[in-house]
ROBA-611217 format. One line per field, with one value per residue (C-alpha): x negated, y, z; residue number from 1. Coordinates in Angstrom, 3 decimals, padded with zeros to 6 digits. Each point is the difference from the previous one (the first is absolute). Example, Ala and Ser with C-alpha at 12.3 -4.5 7.8 and 13.67 -1.06 7.14 Angstrom:
BEGIN
u <- c(-012.300,-001.370)
v <- c(-004.500,003.440)
w <- c(007.800,-000.660)
k <- c(1,2)
This chain:
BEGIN
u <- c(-001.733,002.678,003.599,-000.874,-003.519,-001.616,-001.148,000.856,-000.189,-002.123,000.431,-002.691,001.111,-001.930,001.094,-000.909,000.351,003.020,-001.524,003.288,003.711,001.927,002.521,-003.135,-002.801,001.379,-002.001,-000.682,-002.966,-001.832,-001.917,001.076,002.015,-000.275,002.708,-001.197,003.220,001.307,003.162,001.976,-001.098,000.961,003.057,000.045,-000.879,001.484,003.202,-001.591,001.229,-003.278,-003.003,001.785,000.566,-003.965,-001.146,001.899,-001.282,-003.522,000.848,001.354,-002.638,-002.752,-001.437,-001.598,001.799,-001.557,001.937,000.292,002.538,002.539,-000.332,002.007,003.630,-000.961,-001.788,003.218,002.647,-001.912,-000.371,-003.835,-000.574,-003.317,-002.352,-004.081,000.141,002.440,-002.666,-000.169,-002.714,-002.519,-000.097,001.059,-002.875,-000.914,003.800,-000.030,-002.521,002.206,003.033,002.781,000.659,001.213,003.049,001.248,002.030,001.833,000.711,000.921,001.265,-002.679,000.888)
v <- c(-001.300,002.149,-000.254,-000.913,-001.025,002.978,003.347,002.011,003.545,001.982,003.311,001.107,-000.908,-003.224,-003.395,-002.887,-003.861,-002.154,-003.518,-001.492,000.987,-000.404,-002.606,-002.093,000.456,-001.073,001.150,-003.283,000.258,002.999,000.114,003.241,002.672,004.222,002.168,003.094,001.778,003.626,000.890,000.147,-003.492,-001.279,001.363,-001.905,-003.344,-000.232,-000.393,-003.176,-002.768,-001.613,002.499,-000.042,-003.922,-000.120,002.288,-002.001,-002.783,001.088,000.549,-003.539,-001.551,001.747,002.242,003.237,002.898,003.692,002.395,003.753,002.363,000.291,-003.581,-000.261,000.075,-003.065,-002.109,001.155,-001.423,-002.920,-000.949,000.852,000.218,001.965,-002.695,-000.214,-000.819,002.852,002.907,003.218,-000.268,000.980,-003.101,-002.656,-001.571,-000.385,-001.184,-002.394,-002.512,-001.891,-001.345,001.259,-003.167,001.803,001.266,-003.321,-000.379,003.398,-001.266,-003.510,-002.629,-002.739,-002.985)
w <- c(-009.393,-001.776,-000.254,-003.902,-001.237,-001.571,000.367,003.282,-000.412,003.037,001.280,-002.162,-003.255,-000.456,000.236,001.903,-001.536,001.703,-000.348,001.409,001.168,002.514,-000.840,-001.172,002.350,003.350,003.007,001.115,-002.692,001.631,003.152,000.717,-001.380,-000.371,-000.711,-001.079,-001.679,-000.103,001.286,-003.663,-000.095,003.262,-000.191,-003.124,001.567,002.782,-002.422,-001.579,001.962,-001.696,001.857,003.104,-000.418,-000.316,002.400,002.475,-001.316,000.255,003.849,000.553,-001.808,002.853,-002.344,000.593,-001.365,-000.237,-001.268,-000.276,001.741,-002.994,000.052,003.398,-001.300,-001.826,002.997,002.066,-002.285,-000.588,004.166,-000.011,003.705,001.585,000.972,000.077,-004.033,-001.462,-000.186,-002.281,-002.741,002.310,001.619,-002.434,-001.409,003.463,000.818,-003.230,000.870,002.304,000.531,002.910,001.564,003.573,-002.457,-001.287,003.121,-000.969,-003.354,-000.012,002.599,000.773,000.834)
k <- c(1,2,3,4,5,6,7,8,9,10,11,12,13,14,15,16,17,18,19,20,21,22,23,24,25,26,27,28,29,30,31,32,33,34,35,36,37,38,39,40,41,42,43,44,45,46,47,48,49,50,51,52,53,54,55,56,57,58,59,60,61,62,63,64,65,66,67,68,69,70,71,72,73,74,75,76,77,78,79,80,81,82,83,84,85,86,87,88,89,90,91,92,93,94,95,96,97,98,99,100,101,102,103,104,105,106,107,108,109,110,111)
């Protein structure tokens, strides 16, 4: 997921396929979400009300989230909270076979 469907450009010069973007793929339809960005690109995103808007949504919806440490700006603005399911990539596909169920009281009233 891109903020357009397309090509994203890597570090190395190749590109990587976007299959979906961001105002069109909400995170609702994941199970669990990375964020692997460099710093010129989180700087970047956390600008577009629509990444922020989905990493927080990602959050609320219980999902795991790994990210990387340039990453962090975004998960900040976005209310990400350190809990048992945000991880750095070494632990996420460990992290993403669940659900965070202990953070829905953090992120929602239930009645």
């Amino acid at each position: 997921i891109a903020p357009k469907v397309g090509k994203v450009p890597l570090s190395d010069g190749s590109f990587v396929a976007a299959d979906a973007q961001l105002f069109g793929q909400p995170s609702v339809t994941v199970d669990a979400c990375a964020v692997i960005l460099s710093e010129a690109a989180c700087a970047k995103l956390v600008k577009e009300g629509a990444a922020v808007q989905w990493v927080m949504d990602a959050f609320g919806h219980l999902k795991a989230i790994g990210a990387n440490d340039a990453a962090k700006p975004l998960l900040d603005k976005a209310g990400v909270e350190a809990d048992e399911g945000v991880t750095d990539l070494s632990g996420f596909v460990e992290a993403a076979k669940k659900r965070y169920w202990d953070r829905e009281p953090n992120v929602r009233t239930l009645a």
